[in-house]
C-alpha positions as CSV (number, residue, x, y, z in Angstrom):
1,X,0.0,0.0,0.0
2,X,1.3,3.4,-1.1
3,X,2.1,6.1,1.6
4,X,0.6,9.4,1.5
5,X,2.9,12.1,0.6
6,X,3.5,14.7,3.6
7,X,4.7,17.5,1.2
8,X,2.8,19.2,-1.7
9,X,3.8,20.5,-5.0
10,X,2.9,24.4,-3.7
11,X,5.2,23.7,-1.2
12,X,7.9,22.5,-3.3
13,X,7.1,24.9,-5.9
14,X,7.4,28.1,-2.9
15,X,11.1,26.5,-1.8
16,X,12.2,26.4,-5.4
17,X,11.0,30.0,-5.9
18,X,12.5,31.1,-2.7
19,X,16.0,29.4,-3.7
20,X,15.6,31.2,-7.1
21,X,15.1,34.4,-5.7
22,X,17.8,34.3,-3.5
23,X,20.3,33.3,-6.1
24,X,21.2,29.8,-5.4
25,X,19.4,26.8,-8.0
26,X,17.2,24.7,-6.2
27,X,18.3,21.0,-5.5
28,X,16.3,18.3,-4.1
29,X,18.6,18.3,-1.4
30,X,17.5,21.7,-0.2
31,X,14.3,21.4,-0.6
32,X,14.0,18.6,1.6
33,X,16.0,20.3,4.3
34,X,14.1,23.4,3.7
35,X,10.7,21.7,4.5
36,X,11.9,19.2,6.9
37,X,9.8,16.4,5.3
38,X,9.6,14.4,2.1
39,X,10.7,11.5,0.3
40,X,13.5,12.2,-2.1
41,X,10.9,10.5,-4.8
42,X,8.1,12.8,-4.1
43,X,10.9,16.3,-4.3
44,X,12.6,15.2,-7.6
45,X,9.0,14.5,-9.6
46,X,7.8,17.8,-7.6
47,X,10.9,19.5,-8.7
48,X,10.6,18.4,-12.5
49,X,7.4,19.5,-12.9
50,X,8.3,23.5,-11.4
51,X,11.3,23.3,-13.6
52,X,9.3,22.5,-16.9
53,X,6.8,25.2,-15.8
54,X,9.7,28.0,-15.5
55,X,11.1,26.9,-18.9
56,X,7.4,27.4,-20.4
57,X,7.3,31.0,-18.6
58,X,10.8,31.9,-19.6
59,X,10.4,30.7,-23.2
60,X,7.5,34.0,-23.5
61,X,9.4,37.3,-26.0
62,X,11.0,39.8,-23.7
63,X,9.6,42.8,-25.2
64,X,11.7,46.5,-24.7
65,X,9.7,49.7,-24.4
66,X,9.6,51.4,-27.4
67,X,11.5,54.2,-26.7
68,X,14.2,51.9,-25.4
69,X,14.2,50.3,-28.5
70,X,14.0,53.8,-30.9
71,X,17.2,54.5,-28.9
72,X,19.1,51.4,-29.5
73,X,17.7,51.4,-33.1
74,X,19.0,54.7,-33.2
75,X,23.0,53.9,-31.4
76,X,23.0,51.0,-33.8
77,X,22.4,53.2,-37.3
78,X,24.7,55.8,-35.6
79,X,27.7,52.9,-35.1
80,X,27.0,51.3,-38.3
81,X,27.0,54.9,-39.8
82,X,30.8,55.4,-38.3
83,X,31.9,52.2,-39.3
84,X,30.9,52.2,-42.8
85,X,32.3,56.1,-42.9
86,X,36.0,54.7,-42.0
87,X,35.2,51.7,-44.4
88,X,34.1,54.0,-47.5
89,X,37.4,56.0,-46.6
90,X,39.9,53.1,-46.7
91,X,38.0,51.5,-50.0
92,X,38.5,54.7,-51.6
93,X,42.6,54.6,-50.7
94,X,42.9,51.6,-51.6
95,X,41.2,52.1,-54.6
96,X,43.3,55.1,-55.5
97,X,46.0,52.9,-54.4
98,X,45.2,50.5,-57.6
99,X,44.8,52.7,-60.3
100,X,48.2,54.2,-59.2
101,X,50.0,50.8,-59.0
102,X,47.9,49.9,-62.4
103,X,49.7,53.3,-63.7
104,X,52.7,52.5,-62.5
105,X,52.9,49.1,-63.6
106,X,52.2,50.5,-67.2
107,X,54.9,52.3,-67.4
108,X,57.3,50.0,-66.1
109,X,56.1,48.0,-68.6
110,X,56.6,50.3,-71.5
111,X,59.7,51.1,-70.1
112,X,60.7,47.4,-70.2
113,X,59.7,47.3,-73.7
114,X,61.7,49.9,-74.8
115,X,64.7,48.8,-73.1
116,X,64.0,44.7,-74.6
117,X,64.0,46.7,-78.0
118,X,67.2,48.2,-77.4
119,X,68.6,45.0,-75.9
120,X,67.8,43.6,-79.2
121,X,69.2,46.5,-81.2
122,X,72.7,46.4,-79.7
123,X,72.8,42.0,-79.5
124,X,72.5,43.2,-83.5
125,X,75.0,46.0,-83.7
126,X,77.6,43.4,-81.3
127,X,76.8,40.8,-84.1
128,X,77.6,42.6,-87.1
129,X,80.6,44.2,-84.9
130,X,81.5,40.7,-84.5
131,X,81.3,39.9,-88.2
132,X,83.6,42.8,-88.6
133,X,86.2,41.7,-86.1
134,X,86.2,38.4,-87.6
135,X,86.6,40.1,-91.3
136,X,89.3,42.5,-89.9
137,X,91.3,39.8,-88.6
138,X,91.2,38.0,-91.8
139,X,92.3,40.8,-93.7
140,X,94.9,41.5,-91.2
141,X,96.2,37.7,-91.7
142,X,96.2,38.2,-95.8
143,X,98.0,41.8,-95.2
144,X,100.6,39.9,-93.0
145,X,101.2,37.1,-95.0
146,X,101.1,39.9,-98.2
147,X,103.4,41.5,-96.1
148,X,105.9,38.6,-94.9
149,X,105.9,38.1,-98.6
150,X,107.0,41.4,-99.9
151,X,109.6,41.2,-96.8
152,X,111.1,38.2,-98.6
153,X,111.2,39.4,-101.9
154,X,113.3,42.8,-100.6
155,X,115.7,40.6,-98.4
156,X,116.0,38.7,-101.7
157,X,116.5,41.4,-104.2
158,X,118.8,43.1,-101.6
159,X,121.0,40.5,-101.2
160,X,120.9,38.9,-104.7
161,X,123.1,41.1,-106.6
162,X,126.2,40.4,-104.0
163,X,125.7,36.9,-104.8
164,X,126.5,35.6,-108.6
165,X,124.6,33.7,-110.7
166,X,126.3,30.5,-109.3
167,X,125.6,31.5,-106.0
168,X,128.3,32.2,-104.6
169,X,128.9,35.2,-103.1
170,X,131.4,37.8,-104.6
């Protein structure tokens, strides 16, 4: 045969509310040596059912007066006003800061161009200087050996007429 419970759930309910008022969450422990009587049974089903009724009460829309919430509409567009300010300020520096680099790199660029053109230019000048070196030294050999030659041909005609034609010399 079942017992007949010696505590209510107002009176659970009234030491759960006074916990929560004072600041400290309601245990089944405290309850039951806040009324001094109970099974622990009886206090947790008790306990369960106040809880799920707070949860249903704290689930309702906190709703601000409406000139609280014209002013915090109001701090809000202000802040987001600032913010975007600074934002538009740096876009429009860094922007700047593009087109300059874009200008920037376009002249470098032509610059580079010019200077690949003149590259080009003097590889073609040191070629045909080249060619001309090469030439020149050729002609220098033929003018040597032309030279040598001629060198010969004096030594010979200045010493031939000391020797006879036997070759010996007079």
């Amino acid at each position: 045969m079942a017992r007949e419970s010696t505590i209510t759930q107002e009176q659970v309910n009234a030491a759960a509310e006074q916990f929560q008022s004072s600041g400290v969450r309601p245990t089944n422990r405290a309850i039951r040596e806040m009324l001094g009587s109970g099974s622990m049974a009886t206090i947790v089903k008790y306990l369960r059912a106040w809880r799920a009724s707070q949860a249903q009460q704290s689930d309702s829309p906190i709703v601000l007066p409406q000139v609280l919430q014209r002013v915090l509409i109001d701090f809000v567009d202000q802040e987001v006003a600032a913010a975007k300010a600074g934002l538009e300020n740096e876009l429009a520096s860094a922007e700047q800061t593009n087109v300059d680099l874009i200008l920037e790199s376009e002249r470098q660029a032509t610059v580079l161009e010019a200077q690949e053109k003149e590259i080009e230019r003097l590889r073609t000048d040191n070629a045909t200087l080249q060619g001309r070196l090469v030439q020149l030294a050729s002609d220098i050999e033929v003018t040597q050996a032309a030279l040598e030659t001629q060198r010969q041909a004096a030594e010979v005609a200045r010493t031939g007429p000391a020797r006879n034609p036997s070759g010996r010399v007079a």
